[in-house]
C-alpha positions in Angstrom: -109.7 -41.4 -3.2 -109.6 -44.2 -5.6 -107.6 -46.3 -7.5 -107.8 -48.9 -10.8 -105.5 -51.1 -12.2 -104.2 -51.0 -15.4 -101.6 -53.7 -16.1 -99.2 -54.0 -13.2 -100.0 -50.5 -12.3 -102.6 -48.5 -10.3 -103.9 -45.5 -11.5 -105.1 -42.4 -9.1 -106.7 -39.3 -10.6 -105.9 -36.2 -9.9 -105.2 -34.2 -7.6 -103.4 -37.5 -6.9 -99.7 -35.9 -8.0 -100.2 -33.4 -4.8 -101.9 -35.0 -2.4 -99.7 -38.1 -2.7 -96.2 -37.7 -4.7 -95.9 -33.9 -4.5 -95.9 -33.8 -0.5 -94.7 -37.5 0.3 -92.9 -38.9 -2.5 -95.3 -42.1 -3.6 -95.6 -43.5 -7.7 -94.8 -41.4 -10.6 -96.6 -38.5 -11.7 -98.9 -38.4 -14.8 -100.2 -34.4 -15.1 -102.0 -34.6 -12.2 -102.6 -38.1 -11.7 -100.5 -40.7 -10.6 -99.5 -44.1 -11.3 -98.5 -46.2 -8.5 -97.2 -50.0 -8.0 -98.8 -52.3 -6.3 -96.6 -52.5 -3.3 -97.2 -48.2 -3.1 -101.3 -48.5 -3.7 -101.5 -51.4 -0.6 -99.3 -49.1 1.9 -101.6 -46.5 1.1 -104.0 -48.3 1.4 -103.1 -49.7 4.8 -103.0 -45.8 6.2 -106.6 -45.8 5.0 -105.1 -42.4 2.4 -106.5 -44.7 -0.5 -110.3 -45.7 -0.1 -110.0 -48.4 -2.6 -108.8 -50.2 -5.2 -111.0 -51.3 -8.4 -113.2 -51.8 -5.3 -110.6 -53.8 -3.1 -109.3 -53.0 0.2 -106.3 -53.3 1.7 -106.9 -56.9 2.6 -108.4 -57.9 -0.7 -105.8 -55.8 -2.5 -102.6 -57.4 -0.7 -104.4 -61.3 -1.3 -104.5 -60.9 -5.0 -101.4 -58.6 -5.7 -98.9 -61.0 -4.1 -97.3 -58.1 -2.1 -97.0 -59.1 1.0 -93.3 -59.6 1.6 -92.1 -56.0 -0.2 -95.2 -54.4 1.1 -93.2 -55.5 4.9 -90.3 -53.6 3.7 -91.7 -50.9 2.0 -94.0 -50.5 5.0 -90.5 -51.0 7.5 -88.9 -48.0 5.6 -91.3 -45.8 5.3 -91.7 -45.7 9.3 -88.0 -45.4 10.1 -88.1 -42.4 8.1 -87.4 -43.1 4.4 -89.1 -42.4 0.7 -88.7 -44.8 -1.4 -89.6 -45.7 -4.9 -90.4 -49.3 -6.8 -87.3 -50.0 -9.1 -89.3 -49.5 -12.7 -88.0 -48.0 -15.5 -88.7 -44.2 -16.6 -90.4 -44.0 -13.0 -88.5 -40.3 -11.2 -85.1 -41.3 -9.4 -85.6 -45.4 -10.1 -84.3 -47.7 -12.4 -85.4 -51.4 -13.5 -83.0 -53.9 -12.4 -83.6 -57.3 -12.1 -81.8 -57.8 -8.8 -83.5 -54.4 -6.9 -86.7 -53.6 -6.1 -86.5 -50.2 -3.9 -84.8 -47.5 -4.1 -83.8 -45.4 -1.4 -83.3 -41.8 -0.4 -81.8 -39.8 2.2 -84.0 -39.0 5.2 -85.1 -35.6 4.2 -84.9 -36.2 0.4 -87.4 -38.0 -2.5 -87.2 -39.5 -5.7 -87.2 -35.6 -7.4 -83.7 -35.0 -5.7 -81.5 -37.5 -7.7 -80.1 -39.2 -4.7 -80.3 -42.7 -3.1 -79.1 -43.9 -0.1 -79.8 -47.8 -0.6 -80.6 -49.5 -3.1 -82.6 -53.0 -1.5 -83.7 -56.3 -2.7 -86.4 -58.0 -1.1 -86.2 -61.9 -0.1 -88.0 -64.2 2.2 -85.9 -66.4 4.7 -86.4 -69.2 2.1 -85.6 -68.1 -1.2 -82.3 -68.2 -2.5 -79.8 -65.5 -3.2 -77.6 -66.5 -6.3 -74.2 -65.3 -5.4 -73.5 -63.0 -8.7 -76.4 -60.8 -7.2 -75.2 -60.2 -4.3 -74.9 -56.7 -5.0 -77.1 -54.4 -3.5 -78.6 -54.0 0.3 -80.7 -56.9 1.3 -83.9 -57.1 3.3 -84.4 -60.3 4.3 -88.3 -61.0 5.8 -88.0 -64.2 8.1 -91.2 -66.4 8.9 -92.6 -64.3 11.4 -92.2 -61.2 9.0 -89.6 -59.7 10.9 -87.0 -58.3 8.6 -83.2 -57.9 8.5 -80.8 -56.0 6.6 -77.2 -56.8 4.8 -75.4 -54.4 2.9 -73.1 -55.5 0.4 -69.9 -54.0 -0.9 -66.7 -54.9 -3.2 -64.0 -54.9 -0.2 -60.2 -53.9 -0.5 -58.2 -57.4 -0.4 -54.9 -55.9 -0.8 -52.2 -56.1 1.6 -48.2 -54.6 2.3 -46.8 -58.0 3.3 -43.9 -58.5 0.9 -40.4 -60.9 1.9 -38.1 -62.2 -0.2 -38.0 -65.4 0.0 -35.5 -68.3 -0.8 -35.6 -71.0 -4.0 -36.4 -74.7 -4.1 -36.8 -75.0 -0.6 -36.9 -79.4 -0.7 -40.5 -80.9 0.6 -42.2 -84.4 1.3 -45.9 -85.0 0.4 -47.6 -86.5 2.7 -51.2 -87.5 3.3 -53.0 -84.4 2.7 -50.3 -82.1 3.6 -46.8 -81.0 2.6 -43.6 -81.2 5.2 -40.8 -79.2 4.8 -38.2 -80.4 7.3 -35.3 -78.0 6.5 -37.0 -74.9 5.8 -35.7 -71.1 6.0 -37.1 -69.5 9.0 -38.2 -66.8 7.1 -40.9 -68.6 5.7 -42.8 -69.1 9.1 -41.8 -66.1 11.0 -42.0 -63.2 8.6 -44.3 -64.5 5.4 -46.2 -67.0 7.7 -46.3 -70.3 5.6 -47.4 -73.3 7.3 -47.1 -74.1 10.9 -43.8 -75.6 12.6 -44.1 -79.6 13.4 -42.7 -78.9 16.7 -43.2 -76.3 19.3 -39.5 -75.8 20.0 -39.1 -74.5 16.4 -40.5 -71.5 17.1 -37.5 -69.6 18.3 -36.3 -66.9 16.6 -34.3 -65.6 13.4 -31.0 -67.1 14.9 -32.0 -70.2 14.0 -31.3 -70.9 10.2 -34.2 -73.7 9.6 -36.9 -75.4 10.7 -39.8 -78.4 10.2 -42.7 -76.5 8.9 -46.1 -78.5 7.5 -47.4 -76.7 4.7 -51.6 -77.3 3.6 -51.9 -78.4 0.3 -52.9 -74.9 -1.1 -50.1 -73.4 0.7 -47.4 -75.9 -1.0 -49.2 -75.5 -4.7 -48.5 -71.8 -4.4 -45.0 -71.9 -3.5 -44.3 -75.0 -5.8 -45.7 -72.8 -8.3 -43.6 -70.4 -7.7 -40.3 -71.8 -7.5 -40.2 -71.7 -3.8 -40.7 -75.4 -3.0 -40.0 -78.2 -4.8 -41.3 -82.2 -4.4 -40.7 -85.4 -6.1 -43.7 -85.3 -7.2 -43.9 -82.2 -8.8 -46.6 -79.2 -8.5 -48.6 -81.7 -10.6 -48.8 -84.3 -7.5 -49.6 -81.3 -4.9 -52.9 -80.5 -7.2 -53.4 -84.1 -8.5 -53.5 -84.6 -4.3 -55.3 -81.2 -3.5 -58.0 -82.5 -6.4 -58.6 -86.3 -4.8 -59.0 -84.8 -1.0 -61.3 -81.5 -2.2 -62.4 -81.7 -5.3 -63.2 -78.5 -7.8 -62.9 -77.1 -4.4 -59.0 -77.0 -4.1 -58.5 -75.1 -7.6 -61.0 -72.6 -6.1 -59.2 -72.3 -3.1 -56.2 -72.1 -4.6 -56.6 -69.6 -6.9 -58.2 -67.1 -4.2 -54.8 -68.0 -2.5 -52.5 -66.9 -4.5 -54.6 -64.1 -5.8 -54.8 -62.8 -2.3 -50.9 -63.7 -2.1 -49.7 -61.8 -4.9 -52.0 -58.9 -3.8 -49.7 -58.3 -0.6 -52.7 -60.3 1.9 -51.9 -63.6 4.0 -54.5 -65.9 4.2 -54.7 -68.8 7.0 -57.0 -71.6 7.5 -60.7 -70.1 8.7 -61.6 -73.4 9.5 -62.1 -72.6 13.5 -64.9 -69.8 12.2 -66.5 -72.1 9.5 -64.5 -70.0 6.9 -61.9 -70.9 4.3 -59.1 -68.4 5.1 -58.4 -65.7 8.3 -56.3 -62.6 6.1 -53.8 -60.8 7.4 -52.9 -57.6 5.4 -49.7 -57.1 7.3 -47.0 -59.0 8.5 -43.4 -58.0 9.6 -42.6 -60.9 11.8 -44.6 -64.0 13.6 -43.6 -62.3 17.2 -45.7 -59.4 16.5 -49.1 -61.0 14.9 -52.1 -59.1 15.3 -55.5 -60.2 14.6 -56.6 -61.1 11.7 -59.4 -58.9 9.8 -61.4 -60.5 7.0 -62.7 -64.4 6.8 -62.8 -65.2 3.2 -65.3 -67.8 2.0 -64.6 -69.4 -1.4 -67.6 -69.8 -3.9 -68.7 -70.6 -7.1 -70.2 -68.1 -8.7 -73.3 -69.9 -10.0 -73.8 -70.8 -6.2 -77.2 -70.3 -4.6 -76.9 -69.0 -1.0 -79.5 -69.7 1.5 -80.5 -66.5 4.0 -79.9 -68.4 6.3 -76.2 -69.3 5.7 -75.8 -65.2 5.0 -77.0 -64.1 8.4 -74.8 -67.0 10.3 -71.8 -65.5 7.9 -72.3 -62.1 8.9 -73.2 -62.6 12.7 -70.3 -64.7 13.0 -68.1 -62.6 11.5 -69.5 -59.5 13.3 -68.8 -61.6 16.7 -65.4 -62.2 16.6 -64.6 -58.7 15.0 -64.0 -59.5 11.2 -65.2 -58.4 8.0 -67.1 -61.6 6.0 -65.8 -61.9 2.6 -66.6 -64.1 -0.2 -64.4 -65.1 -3.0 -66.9 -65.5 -6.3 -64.4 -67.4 -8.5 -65.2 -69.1 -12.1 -63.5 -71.6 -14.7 -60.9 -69.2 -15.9 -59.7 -67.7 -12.4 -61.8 -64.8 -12.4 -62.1 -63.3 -8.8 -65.1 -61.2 -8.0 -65.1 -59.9 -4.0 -68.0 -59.3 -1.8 -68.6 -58.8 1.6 -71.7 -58.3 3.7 -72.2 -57.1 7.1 -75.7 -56.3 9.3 -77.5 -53.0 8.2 -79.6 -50.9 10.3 -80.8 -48.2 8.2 
């Protein structure tokens, strides 16, 4: 059979529909022909089921279609088992979007069934994956055209840890850091703030107080909060947080005392490249468990590179955590993501 273009589009003649979408899900019907998108036409014509197109082949074709990279995934998908259809608007069981190009079904199902299993956007290992996007599977094609997978999701960053806690607990600011040198054990051992300045502190509820250092996020959010108070103010915390980080400590801060008030702990990630561990419960310091999420704070007009996504979401997977990132803006907004490998 052949094909000819019309716009963006290919055009096959009947009995096209049968042969083609009827029995194996490919384009969008017209009567009894079929229009099909470029990435469909070259896989077709790859199995050799399309003779040509407009006179091209399948090497021809894919040269002056610029394909090449969604044909790899549409090609990938289709052998492990999946139909699936070009994200165009009015085409059956699709949608145009401009951050998805396939969409997938169920093994066993096609685009006349009304359900997807994935919905994927396409990148090469160079691009760059603007971080409000992130919000659909992603196939990534590296340099050697092997591709890789990521789902995305909106993750649960809520929590049960919930102590009260005393009031104007007196600090010192210091360097980058805030000291606390007669604080209520409670604030260590049961809602985990800071970490005590010596060792021997770390005893037990018996003891009424202790030296406990405080990062500067830490000490904003419970100077805000009536918990701590400095000299200086909460005004000197930030003003300090601001000259050692930049726009990067109201960021951070803000995801802290977001995750805070939403029942989470967060610690310093700094050990997995990360800017907080969580912990969604804590009863007591003596009986810590592992923490579950690393959160990474972002703009979210940032760019990320594939690359810094599958170094995220390999590290994350080898120490047993979910990777999570914190898309914040101007006014305070918090959108969550998280991404983890995908083998479909």
């Amino acid at each position: 059979m052949h094909g000819s273009m019309e716009g963006d589009t290919v055009h096959v003649p009947s009995p096209a529909r049968e042969k083609f979408y009827d029995s194996r899900g490919y384009g969008h019907p017209r009567g009894d022909a079929l229009a099909l998108s470029p990435v469909e036409a070259a896989h077709l014509l790859f199995r050799g089921d399309l003779e040509a197109v407009d006179g091209m082949g399948f090497r021809s074709f894919l040269a002056t279609t610029d394909t090449l990279v969604r044909f790899l995934v549409y090609k990938d998908l289709r052998e492990r088992g999946f139909y699936l259809s070009p994200a165009r608007d009015g085409w059956v069981g699709s949608d145009a979007t401009d951050d998805v190009d396939f969409v997938v079904y169920p093994r066993g199902n096609g685009p006349w069934d009304g359900v997807t299993e994935y919905r994927v956007r396409v990148v090469g290992e160079r691009e760059s994956v603007p971080a409000s996007s992130l919000t659909e599977t992603l196939a990534v094609v590296d340099e050697e055209s092997e591709i890789t997978y990521f789902s995305v999701d909106t993750p649960d960053v809520t929590g049960s840890t919930d102590h009260d806690l005393p009031e104007d607990v007196p600090g010192m600011l210091l360097a980058d850091r805030v000291v606390l040198w007669d604080a209520p054990t409670v604030l260590y051992e049961r809602a985990f703030y800071g970490q005590p300045l010596d060792a021997r502190d770390m005893s037990s509820d018996s003891e009424p107080s202790m030296s406990i250092q405080c990062s500067l996020v830490e000490a904003a959010h419970l100077a805000d909060r009536g918990i701590v108070r400095i000299d200086a103010g909460l005004d000197g915390i930030v003003d300090r947080g601001r000259v050692v980080e930049g726009d990067r400590f109201d960021r951070r801060w803000a995801v802290y005392s977001t995750l805070r008030e939403q029942g989470v702990v967060p610690k310093t990630g700094y050990k997995f490249g990360a800017d907080f561990r969580t912990y969604a419960s804590i009863e007591h310091i003596d009986e810590l468990d592992h923490s579950e999420q690393l959160i990474r704070v972002v703009s979210r007009n940032h760019a990320f590179s594939p690359r810094d996504l599958a170094l995220d979401g390999r590290l994350a997977h080898g120490v047993r955590k979910r990777m999570v990132f914190a898309l914040t803006d101007a006014t305070g907004a918090i959108d969550w993501r998280s991404i983890r490998r995908l083998t479909p």
